[in-house]
N, C-alpha and C positions, 0 to 999 in steps of 0.2 A: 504494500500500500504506500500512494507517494502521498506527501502532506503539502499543501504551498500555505505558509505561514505570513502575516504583514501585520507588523509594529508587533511580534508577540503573540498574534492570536492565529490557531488554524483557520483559515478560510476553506479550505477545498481539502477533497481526500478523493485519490481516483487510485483504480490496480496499478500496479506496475507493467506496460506493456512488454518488459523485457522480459519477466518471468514466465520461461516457459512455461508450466504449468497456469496458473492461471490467468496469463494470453491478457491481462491488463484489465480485468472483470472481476467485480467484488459482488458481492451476492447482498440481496435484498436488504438485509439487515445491518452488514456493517456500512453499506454505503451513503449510511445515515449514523456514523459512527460518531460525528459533529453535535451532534443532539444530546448524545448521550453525555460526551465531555463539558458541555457548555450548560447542560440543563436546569433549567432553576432551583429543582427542590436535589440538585447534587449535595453532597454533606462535603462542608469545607474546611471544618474546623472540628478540633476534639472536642465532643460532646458527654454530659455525664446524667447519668436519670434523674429524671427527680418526680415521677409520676409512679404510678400502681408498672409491675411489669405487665407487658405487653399495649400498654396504652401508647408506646410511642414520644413522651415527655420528658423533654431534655432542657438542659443549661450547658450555655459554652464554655468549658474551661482553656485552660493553655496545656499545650505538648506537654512542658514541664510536671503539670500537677497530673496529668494522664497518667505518664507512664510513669513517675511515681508513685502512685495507687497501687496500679498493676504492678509494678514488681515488691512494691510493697506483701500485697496481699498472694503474687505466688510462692516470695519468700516465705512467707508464714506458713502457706500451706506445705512445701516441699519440708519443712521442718518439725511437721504436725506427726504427729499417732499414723497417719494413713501416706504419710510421703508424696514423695512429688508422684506417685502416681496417680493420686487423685485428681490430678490435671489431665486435660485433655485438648489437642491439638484439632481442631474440629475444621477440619480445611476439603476443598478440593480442587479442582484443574482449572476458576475459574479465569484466569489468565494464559494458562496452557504454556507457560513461557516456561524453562528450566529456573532464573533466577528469582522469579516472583513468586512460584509454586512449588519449587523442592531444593532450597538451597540454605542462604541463613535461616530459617526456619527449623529446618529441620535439625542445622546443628546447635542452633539451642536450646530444641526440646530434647537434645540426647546429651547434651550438656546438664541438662535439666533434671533427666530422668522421668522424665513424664511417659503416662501411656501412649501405645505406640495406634495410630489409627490407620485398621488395612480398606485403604481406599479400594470400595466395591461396589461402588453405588451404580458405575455404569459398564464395563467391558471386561471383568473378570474372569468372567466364565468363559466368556469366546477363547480368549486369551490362554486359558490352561487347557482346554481345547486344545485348541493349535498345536499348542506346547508339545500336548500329547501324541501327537500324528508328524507334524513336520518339525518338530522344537522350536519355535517360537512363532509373536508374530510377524511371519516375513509371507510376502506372497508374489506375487506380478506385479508388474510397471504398472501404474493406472496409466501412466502416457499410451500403452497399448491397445486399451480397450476399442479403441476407433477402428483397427486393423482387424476384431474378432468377429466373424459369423455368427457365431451363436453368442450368446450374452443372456445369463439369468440371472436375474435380481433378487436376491432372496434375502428376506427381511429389512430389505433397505427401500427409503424413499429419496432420491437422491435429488429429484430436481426439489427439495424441501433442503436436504440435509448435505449435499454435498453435489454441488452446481457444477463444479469443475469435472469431476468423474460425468454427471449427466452429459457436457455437450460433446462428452467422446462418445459415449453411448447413442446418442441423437446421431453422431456423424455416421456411427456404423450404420445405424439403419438406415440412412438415407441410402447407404452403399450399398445394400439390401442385407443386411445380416439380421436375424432373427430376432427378437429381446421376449424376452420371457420374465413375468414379475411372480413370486411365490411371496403370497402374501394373505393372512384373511381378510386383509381390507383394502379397498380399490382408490388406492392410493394416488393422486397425482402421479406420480410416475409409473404405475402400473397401467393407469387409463393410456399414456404413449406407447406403450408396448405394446406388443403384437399379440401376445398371450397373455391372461392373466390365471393362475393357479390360485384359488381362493380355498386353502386348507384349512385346519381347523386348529386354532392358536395352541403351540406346543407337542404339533406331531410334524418340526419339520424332522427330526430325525427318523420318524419312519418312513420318511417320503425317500430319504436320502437311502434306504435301509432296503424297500422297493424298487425303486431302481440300481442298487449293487447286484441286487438279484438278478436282475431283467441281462445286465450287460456281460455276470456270469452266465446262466446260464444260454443266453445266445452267441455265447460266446464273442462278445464285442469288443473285450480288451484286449489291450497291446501286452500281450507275451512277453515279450521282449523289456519295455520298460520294467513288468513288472519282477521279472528276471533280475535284471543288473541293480534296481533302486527303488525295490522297497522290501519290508521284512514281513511274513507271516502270510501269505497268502491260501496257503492249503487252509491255514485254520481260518482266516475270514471265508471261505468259499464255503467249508461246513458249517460254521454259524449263519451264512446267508441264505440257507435250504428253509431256516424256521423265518423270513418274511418276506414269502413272495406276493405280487403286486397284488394279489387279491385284499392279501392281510392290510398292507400297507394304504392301500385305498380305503378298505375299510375302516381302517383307524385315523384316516387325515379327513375323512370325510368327501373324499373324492369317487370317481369313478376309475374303475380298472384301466380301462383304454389312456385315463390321462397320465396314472401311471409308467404303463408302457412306452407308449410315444414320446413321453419326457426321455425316459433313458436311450431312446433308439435316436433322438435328436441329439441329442448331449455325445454319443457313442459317432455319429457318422458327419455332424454337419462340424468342420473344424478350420479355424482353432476355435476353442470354447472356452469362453471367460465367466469365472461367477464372482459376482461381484455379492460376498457375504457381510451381513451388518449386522448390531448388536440388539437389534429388535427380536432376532430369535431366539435371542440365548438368554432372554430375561424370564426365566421360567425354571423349575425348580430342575427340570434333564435337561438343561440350556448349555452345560459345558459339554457332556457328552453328546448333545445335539453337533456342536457345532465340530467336535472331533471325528464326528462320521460324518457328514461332509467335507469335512477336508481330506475324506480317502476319495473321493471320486476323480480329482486329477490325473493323480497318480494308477489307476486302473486303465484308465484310458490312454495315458500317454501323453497328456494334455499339454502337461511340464514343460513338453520339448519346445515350442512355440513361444516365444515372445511374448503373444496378442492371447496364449492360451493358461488355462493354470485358475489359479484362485486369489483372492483380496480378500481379507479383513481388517487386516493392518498391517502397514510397511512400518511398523513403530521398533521391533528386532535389528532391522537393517543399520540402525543408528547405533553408534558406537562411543554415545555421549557415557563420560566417567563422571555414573552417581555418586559414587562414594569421595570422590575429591569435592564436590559439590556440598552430599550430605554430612561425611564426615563422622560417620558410625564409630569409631575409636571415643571417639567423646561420651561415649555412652561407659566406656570403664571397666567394662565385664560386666553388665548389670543388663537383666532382662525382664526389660518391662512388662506388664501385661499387653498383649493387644486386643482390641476392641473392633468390632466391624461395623462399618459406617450402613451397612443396611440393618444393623439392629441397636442402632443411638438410640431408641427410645425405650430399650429395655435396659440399656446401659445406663442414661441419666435418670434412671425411677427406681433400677434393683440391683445397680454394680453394689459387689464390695472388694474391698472397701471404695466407698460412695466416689463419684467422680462430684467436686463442688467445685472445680472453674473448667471453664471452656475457654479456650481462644479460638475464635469463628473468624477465617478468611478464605476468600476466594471460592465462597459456598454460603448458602441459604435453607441450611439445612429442616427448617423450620415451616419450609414451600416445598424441598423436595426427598425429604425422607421417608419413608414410608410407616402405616402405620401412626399418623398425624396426630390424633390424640396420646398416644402416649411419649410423642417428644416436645408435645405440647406442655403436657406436664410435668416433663424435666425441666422445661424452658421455664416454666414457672414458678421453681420452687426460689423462695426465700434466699433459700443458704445456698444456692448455684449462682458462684460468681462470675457475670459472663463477658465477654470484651469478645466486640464483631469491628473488620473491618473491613470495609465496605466505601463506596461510591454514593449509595445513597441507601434512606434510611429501610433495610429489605421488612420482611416478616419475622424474620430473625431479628434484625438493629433495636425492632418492638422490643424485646424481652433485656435487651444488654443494659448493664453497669455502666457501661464506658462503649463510646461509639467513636473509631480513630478516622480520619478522614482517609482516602485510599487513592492513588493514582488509576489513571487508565491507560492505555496502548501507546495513547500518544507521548506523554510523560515520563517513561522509565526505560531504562535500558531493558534488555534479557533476547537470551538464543532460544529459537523452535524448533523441534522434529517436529515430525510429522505421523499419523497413521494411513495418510492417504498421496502422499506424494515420497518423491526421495530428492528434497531438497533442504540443507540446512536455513533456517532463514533469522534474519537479526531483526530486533525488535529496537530502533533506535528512537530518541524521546526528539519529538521535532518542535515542543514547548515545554514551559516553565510547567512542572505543579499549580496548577489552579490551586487558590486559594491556599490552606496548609496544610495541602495534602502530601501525604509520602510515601515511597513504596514500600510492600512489603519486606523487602529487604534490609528497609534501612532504620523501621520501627523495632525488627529484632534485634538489629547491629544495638541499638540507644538501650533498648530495654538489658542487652546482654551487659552492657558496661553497667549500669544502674545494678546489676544483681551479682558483679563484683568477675564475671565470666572474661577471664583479663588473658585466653588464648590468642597467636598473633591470626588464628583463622576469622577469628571476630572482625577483624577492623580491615579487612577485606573489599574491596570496591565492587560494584555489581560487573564494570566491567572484568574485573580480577576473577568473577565466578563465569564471566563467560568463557573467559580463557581457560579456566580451567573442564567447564564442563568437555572444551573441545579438545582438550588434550588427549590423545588416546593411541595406543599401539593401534586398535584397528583397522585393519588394511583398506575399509571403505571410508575411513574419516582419514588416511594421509592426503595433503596440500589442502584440507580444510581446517581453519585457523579463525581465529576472534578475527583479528584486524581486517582478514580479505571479506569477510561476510559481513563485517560492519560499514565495508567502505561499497560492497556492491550491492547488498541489501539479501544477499541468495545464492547458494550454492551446491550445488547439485553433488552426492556423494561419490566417492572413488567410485565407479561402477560405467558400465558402455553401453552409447547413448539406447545400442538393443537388448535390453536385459531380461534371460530366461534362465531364471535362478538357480532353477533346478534340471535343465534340459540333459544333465549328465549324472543326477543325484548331487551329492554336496548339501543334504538336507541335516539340520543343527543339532539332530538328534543324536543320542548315543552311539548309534547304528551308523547312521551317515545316511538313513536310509530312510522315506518313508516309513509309518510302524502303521501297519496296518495291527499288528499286534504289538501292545505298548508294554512296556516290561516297568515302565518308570510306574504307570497307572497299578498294574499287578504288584509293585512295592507298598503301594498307598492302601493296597485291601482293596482297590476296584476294578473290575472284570477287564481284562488287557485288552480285548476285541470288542467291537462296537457292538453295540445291543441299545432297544429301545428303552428310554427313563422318560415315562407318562409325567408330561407335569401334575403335581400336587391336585389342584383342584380342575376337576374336570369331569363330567359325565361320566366317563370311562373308569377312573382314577377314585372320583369320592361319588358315587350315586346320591349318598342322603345328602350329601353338601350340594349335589346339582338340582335336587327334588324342591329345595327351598331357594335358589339361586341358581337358575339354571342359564343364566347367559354369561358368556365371557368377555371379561371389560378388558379394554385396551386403551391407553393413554401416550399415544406417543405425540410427539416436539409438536406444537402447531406450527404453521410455516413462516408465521411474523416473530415469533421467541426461539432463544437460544437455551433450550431447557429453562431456567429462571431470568437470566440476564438480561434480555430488551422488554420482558413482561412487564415494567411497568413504566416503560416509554410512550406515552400517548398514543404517538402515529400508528405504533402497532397494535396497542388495542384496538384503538377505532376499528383498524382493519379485521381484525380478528372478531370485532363485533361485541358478543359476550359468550360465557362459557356454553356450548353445544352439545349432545349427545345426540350421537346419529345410532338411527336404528333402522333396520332392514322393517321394508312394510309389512311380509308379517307378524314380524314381533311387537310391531304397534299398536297391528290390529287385533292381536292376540292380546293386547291390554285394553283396549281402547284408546291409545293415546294416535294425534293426529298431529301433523307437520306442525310448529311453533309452541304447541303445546308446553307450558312447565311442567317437568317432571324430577321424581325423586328418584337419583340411584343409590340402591344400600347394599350391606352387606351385615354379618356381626360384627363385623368391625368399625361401623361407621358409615356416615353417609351424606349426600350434597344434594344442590338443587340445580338443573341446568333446563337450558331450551330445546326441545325436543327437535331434532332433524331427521325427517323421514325419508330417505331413499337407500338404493340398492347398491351404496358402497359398502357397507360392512356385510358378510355370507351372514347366513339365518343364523341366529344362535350366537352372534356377538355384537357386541355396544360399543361405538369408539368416541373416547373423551378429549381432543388436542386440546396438548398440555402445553406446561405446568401454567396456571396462573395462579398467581399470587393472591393469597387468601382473601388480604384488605382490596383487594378488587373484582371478588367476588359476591356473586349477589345473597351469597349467606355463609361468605368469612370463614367458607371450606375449599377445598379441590379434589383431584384425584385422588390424593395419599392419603385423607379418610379410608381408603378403600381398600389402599395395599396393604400386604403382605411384610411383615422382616422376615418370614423363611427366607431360607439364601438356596443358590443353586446349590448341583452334584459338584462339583467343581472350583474352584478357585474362592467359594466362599459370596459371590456373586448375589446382587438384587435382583428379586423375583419380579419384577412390577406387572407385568405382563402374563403373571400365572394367578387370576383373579377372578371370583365367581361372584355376580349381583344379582340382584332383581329390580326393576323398573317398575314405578306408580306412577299416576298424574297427581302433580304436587296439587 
């Protein structure tokens, strides 16, 4: 992104046309990225409560008396009956930079000894998936996609979620190459496609499970690949005899024939690209969902191809050094407890010993945790001492002690990976700090000195942590360096400009090999070869939990919000309108409810009020809610996460959100 600045202030933000990947095009939301930085009700100064919590009422103090407070009061606690674990780091990727999101930070909560928080709110599961099949997440060039024939989209909405991937995918078809969307809901980018697969939420791994069947026994694999680079193959061929396409249609809610012709597409028409995303894997078989799809490359041969193979995240390829960033020795030998961020609400109500301060940055945990009342109720106790830092004042900044004022993009230094391109990119500040605002970086540098943390890693420059993050023996980050990325804005990893990762094996795993059968999973107590994991609540899965709930709710990104981040930007409300639940018209009329209608969605755990939307994007049998908005701008001060789940996946420890059973009234 280029800035043009005058006397001080950004005026203008347009792409960068020299970035190859995204070709000079900023996507809906950041290209209004001015709004956010300039906005009125932005928080610009450190703020401290002085109302009921969650009312939002504050007084302005100074930096000084702030984070005096604050290390006042974590001192005492680190020194207390219950130790510095009683603290808790309550963060996540809202910045997505290396230095704003896992850098000082992290070396003063290990300095600290504070609990440790395993960020799992969004792509964990997929993630150890991966892991599990190819060793990490590494996959195909997304620059390739344009060159692929076939292209299925599965779980993903991309002209929403990721524009730059979309206009390769667009090119391919114009070229005539096939696009196929596996989705249960008719998705903006599924309605462009040529096919749309409307399954039934948390049976993509049997679908994936059905067509291993179909390509064995038609014998439509390549021999050969599966010969030289991958391991285990006899034994997946006898576990694939128990789900042939009968079974696996029957259980995605499809018909046989679509079964078949998926795999016999995917088997002959090539190269074949799938572009996999994290919407399937939010379910409670959502790591091993997405570990059995990433054997279908490697069956076919797909590897060998540039333009063929799979995507979920280029995020593996990067060879940034966390630990010179994080700084894990500061911890001492000492091992703290960790906590999962899909289950903050049974941590702030029943941890022990109790967690009584939070420090919330670059997260809103309060709009997008799951299970809403009861991290509601951590946020509200008394004796939870909370310090958010923040841009402006979220759902969360509601409930805090101390509110620090927070930089944005344009203001701070920090270095990017990527999960969806292979280019390093810098993040350089092109204006002053608005107001007294400071990055997360340099609120920990102040508070570390304040709390006596007098290591020379402390006093550290944010440029100093980008340098370091790109320090690395890795053969794909050599001649990528701080200075040349900070002076060209972008740069592309050690790798050739046609990269097919695996077209010779070279896969990260123990083996070197594809694992069709996982020996690391068989260490963990879990079955080495893919098999179906039913998410949790489901017809199939829990019948009496479907007999009182028998629709499946879905909450994924509305197209004008960034999970929680531009939700309470005007412009993008308006657009957005107000909160909606779209329901297929049987299921309406199977209530009686009718297009605009308010209606109620519940569950036991909770429940909201939205605008009823009646058409035939969502299949029979599910409700979809585009998220998250922010409670105080809701028209009954609820959302989605009333409604979710903290069960975690099979896998990586992973949020469920999308493994969900409600019922619909007319409010």
């Amino acid at each position: 992104m280029l800035v043009s600045v005058k006397d001080g202030v950004a005026i203008r933000i347009q792409g960068d046309p020299s970035m190859p990947f995204t070709d000079g095009t900023l996507c809906t939301k950041v290209s209004h990225y001015l709004e956010r930085t300039y906005a009125e009700d932005r928080v610009l100064h450190p703020l401290r409560r002085v109302g009921a919590k969650g009312r939002g009422q504050f007084e302005r103090i100074s930096w000084d008396a702030a984070l005096d407070e604050i290390a006042s009061r974590l001192s005492t606690l680190a020194a207390s009956e219950d130790g510095p674990e009683s603290i808790l780091p309550l963060s996540y990727a809202g910045t997505m930079g290396m230095v704003q999101f896992s850098s000082m930070d992290r070396r003063f909560f290990n300095r600290l000894g504070a609990s440790v928080l395993d960020r799992t709110l969004c792509s964990s599961a997929g993630k150890a998936g991966l892991k599990a099949t190819l060793g990490g997440s590494v996959g195909m060039d997304p620059e390739r996609f344009a060159e692929a024939r076939l292209i299925i989209i599965w779980g993903s909405n991309p002209v929403v979620s990721n524009l730059h991937l979309w206009t390769r995918v667009a090119e391919a078809r114009r070229r005539g190459a096939k696009v196929i969307a596996i989705d249960p809901y008719r998705s903006l980018s599924a309605e462009k496609c040529t096919q749309h697969i409307a399954l039934l939420p948390g049976t993509d791994g049997a679908l994936a499970l059905g067509m291993m069947h179909v390509l064995v026994a038609e014998d439509r694999i390549d021999l050969d690949y599966v010969a030289r680079y991958t391991l285990g193959f006899d034994e997946l061929a006898e576990r694939l005899k128990r789900y042939p396409p009968e079974w696996a249609a029957r259980t995605c809610g499809l018909r046989t024939e679509e079964v078949v012709q998926l795999a016999r597409d995917y088997a002959s028409v090539t190269p074949a690209a799938i572009r996999l995303n994290y919407g399937m894997q939010r379910h409670a078989g959502g790591g091993i969902a997405a570990r059995t799809i990433a054997c279908l490359p490697a069956l076919t041969g797909a590897w060998r191809d540039a333009a063929g193979g799979l995507l979920l995240s280029t995020n593996d390829f990067y060879g940034f050094d966390h630990a010179a960033l994080e700084r894990p020795e500061l911890l001492g030998g000492r091992r703290p407890r960790v906590i999962n961020h899909a289950a903050v609400g049974d941590a702030l109500t029943a941890a022990k010993p109790p967690v009584r301060a939070v420090v919330v940055y670059n997260n809103n945990p309060v709009a997008v945790c799951p299970e809403a009342e009861k991290v509601l109720a951590g946020f509200r106790r008394e004796d939870l001492f909370c310090v958010v830092m923040d841009c402006f004042l979220t759902d969360t900044a509601d409930y805090a002690d101390i509110v620090l004022p927070a930089t944005t993009q344009l203001e701070h230094f920090d270095v990017h990976k990527s999960y969806g391109h292979l280019y390093v990119l810098a993040n350089n500040p092109s204006i002053a700090p608005v107001g007294e605002s400071l990055p997360n970086s340099e609120v920990f540098r102040r508070l570390a000195a304040r709390m006596g943390f007098d290591e020379p890693c402390f006093r550290d420059s944010d440029e100093d942590l980008c340098r370091a993050a790109l320090r690395s023996a890795n053969p794909r980050m050599q001649g990528v360096a701080w200075d040349a990325v900070r002076e060209s804005g972008w740069q592309r990893l050690n790798l050739p400009e046609r990269f097919a990762p695996f077209a010779e094996g070279g896969f990260p795993t123990d083996s070197g090999r594809c694992e069709f059968y996982s020996a690391s999973l068989e260490r963990e107590g879990v079955d080495p070869l893919p098999f179906f994991n039913p998410p949790a609540e489901s017809a199939a899965s829990n019948p009496d939990l479907a007999r009182r709930f028998p629709l499946a709710f879905l909450s994924p990104p509305a197209r004008n919000f960034l999970n929680s981040t531009f939700a309470n930007l005007k412009r993008f409300r308006d657009r957005e309108g107000e909160p909606r639940l779209e329901l297929h018209a049987d299921d309406a009329a199977a209530r009686g409810i009718r297009d605009g209608d308010r209606v109620r969605v519940f569950n036991d755990r909770g429940g909201y009020r939205l605008r009823a939307q009646v058409n035939d994007k969502p299949r029979p049998g599910v409700v979809v809610a585009r998220s998250v908005w922010w409670r105080k701008f809701s028209p009954d001060g609820r959302n989605a996460n009333d409604l979710t789940s903290q069960r975690v996946s099979d896998l990586g420890g992973g949020a469920t959100f999308y493994d969900c059973l409600v019922e619909v009234e007319k409010a």
